[in-house]
C-alpha positions, 0 to 999 in steps of 0.5 A: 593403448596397449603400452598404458595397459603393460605398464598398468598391469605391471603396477598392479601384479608388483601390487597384488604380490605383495603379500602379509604373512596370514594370506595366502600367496595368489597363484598367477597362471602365467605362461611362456605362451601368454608372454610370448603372445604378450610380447608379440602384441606390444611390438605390433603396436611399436611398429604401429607407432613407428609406422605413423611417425614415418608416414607424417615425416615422409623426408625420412628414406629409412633402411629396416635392419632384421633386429627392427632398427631403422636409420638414413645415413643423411650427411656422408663421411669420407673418413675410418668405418667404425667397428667393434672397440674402437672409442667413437667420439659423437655428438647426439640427440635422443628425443621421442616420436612425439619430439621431446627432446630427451638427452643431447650432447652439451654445446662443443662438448662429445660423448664417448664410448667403445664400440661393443664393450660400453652399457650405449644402447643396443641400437645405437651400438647397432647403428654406429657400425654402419657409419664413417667419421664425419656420418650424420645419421637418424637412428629410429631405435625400438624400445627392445634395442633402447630401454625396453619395459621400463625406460631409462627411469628419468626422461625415456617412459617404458615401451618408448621408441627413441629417436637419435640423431648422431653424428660420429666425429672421430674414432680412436 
């Protein structure tokens, strides 16, 4: 509910500062405080979502990291740890809590990225260094670590935690 009345008010204050040249441009009484407390409530009701995802799909044992990303490791690799710019060759799919699959690599094709130096989501970013070569793992990424407020513009809304299901096949 309150991501709907972000996303509406956002509408509304791109709206209402659009201005003709005879008015008056509105005074918005906008503070560091009322963004903060602002940003504090759109993240409770994430967690809150996030939380109710969990608890109906209770198979899942996820690790919390301190920056709100969530992941299980739930097929173990035996091959090289991935870190910081090395090229990870994967395979993905990106859906929402609801299940709409949104993104997924094409059948016997990978993705690539380099680790730390590529515009990947923070969180799967995050979440490719806690793997190994031959890791399947599930990454619950809060839309601060995935698209934040206004989504990916295509398939992601705005406020939209994401889920990823990875799997890192080789490292260069």
């Amino acid at each position: 509910m309150i991501k709907k009345f972000a996303f509406s008010l956002m509408i509304i204050f791109s709206i209402s500062c659009t201005s003709k040249e005879n008015e008056k441009p509105v005074e918005v009484k906008w503070s560091a405080d009322k963004s903060s407390k602002f940003g504090k409530e759109l993240t409770l009701d994430e967690e809150i979502d996030i939380q109710l995802y969990l608890a109906q799909h209770k198979e899942l044992k996820m690790t919390k990291t301190g920056t709100g990303l969530q992941f299980e490791i739930y097929k173990k690799g035996d091959g090289d740890s991935a870190k910081t710019g090395r090229l990870a060759l994967i395979t993905y799919k990106i859906s929402l809590l609801d299940g709409t699959l949104c993104y997924q690599t094409e059948k016997n094709e990978l993705d690539k990225f380099i680790i730390d130096h590529s515009d990947v989501e923070t969180g799967i970013q995050e979440g490719i260094k806690k793997l190994r070569v031959g890791d399947k793992v599930k990454l619950m990424i809060p839309s601060h670590l995935a698209h934040g407020l206004v989504g990916d513009m295509n398939k992601i809304p705005p406020l939209n935690p994401i889920i990823v299901d990875l799997e890192l096949i080789k490292l260069r």
